[in-house]
N, C-alpha and C positions, 0 to 999 in steps of 0.2 A: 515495395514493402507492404505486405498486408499485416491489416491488426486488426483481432480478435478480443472482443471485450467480455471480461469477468472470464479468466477460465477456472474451471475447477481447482480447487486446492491440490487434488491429488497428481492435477495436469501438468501441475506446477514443477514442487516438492519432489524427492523421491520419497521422505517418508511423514508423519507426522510430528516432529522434534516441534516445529513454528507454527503448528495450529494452534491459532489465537491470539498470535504475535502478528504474523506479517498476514496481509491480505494481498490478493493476488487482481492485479487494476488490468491488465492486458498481458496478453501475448504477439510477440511481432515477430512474421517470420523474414527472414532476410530473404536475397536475394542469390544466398547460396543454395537454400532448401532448409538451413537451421534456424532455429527458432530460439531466441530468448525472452526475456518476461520482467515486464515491469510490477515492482509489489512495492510495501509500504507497509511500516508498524508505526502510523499514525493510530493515538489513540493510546500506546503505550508511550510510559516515559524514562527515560535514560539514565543510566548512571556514566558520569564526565570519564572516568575510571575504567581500560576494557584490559582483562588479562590474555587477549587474542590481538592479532594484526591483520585479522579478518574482518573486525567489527568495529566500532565506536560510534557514539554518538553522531557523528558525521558522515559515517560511511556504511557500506558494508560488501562483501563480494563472497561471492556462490562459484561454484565449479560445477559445470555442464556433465551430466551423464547420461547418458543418453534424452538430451533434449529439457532435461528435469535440472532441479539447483539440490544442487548438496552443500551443507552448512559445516563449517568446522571450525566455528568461531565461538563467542562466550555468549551462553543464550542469556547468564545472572546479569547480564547488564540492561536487560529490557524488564523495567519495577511490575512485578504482578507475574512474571513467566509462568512460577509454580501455578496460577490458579488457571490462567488467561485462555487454557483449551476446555473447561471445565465447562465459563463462563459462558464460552464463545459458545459449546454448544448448548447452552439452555435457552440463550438467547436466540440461536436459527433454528431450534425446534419451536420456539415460541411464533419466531417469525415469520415463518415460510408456513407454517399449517395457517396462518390468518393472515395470509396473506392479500388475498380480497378487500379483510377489514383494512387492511391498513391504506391498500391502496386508495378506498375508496370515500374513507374520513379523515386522509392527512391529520393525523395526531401533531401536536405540536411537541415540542421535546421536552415538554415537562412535562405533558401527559405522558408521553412513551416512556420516562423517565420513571412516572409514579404506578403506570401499568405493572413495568418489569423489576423492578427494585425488590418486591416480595421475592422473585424467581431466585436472584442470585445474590441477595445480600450473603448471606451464610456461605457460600463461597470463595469471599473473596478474602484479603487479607490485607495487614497491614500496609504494603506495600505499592498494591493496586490503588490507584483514583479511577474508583468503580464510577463516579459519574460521566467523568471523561472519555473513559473505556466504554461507557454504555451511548454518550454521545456518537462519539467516530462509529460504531458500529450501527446505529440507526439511520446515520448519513447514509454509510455504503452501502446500506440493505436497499434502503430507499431507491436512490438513485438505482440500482441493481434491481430493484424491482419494476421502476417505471422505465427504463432500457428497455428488460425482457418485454412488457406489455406492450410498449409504444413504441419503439425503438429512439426514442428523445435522450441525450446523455445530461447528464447533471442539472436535474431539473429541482434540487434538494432546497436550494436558498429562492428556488422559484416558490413552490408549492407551498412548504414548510414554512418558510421564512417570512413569504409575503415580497420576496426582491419582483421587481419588473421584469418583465420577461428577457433573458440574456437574449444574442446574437448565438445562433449554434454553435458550438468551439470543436477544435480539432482533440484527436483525444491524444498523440503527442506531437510534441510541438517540435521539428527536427533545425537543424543549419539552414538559417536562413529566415528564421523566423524570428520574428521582433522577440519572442519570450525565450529564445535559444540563440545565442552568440558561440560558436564551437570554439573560435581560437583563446576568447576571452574565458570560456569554462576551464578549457584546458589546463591555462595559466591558472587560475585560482582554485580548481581542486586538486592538480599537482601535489598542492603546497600542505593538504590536511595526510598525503599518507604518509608512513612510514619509512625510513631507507628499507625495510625490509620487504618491500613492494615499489617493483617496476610499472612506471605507468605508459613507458614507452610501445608496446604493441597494441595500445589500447587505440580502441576508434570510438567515436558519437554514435549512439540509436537513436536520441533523443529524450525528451524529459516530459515525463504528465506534472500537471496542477491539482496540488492537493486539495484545492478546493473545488475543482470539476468532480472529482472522485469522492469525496465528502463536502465539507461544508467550509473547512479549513484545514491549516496542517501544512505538512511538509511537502515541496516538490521535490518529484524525484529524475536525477538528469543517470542517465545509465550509458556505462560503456560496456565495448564487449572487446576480450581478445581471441580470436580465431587461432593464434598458436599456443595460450594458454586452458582454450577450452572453459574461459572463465568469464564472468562480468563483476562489474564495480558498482554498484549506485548509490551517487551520492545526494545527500539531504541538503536541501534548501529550501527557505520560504521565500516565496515573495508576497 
């Protein structure tokens, strides 16, 4: 299994419906030659309420087409949708042209906070917690930034935060792993979908930590089905 970290949004996606919603944490290619992809709308927050059987608070699943995810579920259940691709990009045009700066004075998050607030307050909306949104997205700039330079992963609560230097971490954790139990996942995400979703052709890829990928947040454990041409992943924090 190889993995690929940070790929392009568009590498992802087939189109732009989730820019700004879900961020794209890796891509893993199997050992068939197909590839699926682990992503996260850490940073947005949910409504308990989904008028799809493709999304909820707890879950969500994509359908493969060529290699890419297609979305056919309810985008109103992630608070901030309307604005959140608006945001996102004022915030990576900010980010990526100072990019040097940032790598090179680790801004603490209420500096980066009070930096970019002028950029996007007038964007956003009632709906959106513009702080939180602007949090998770400085996490995975970060750490996405000091990757690309250095090749080091989640170095966000190192630098920024002031934490001790971690132990290098895997960027997913598969069967067999103390942070990954497959038979015991099985059992207990079973039980959040639908009857109107089979979870039987599904298999383990494994699952990232949302706090290697940001600072904190959801972990994401991802299946895939090879006869549905589809994946599941489901949210959990630990």
């Amino acid at each position: 299994m190889t993995i690929n970290l940070y790929p392009k949004f568009e590498e992802v996606f087939v189109d732009d419906t989730l820019k700004g919603i879900f961020y794209p944490l890796c891509t893993v290619e199997l050992s068939s030659g197909k590839s699926v992809h682990f992503v996260s709308h850490n940073g947005l927050w949910t409504d308990y309420e989904s008028n799809s059987d493709q999304n909820t608070e707890e879950y969500y699943r994509f359908t493969l087409c060529e290699g890419k995810y297609a979305f056919s579920g309810d985008i109103t259940i992630y608070k901030g949708h309307k604005v959140a691709k608006a945001i996102q990009y004022a915030l990576e045009q900010e980010f990526w042209n100072n990019e040097d700066f940032y790598f090179k004075t680790k801004l603490s998050l209420a500096d980066y906070t009070t930096r970019v607030i002028p950029l996007v307050a007038d964007l956003a909306d009632d709906d959106l917690d513009l702080d939180s949104y602007i949090e998770f997205f400085y996490a995975y700039s970060f750490n996405k930034l000091v990757f690309l330079k250095t090749g080091q992963f989640g170095r966000y609560k190192q630098l920024i935060d002031g934490f001790s230097k971690a132990t290098p971490s895997q960027y997913v954790y598969q069967e067999g792993d103390e942070d990954f139990d497959d038979t015991m996942s099985i059992q207990y995400f079973d039980e959040m979908l639908p009857d109107t979703l089979s979870f039987a052709n599904y298999n383990a890829i494994g699952m990232t930590i949302g706090y290697q990928f940001f600072a904190d947040g959801n972990d994401c454990a991802l299946y895939y089905s090879e006869s549905e041409e589809a994946v599941i992943c489901f949210n959990s924090y630990s």
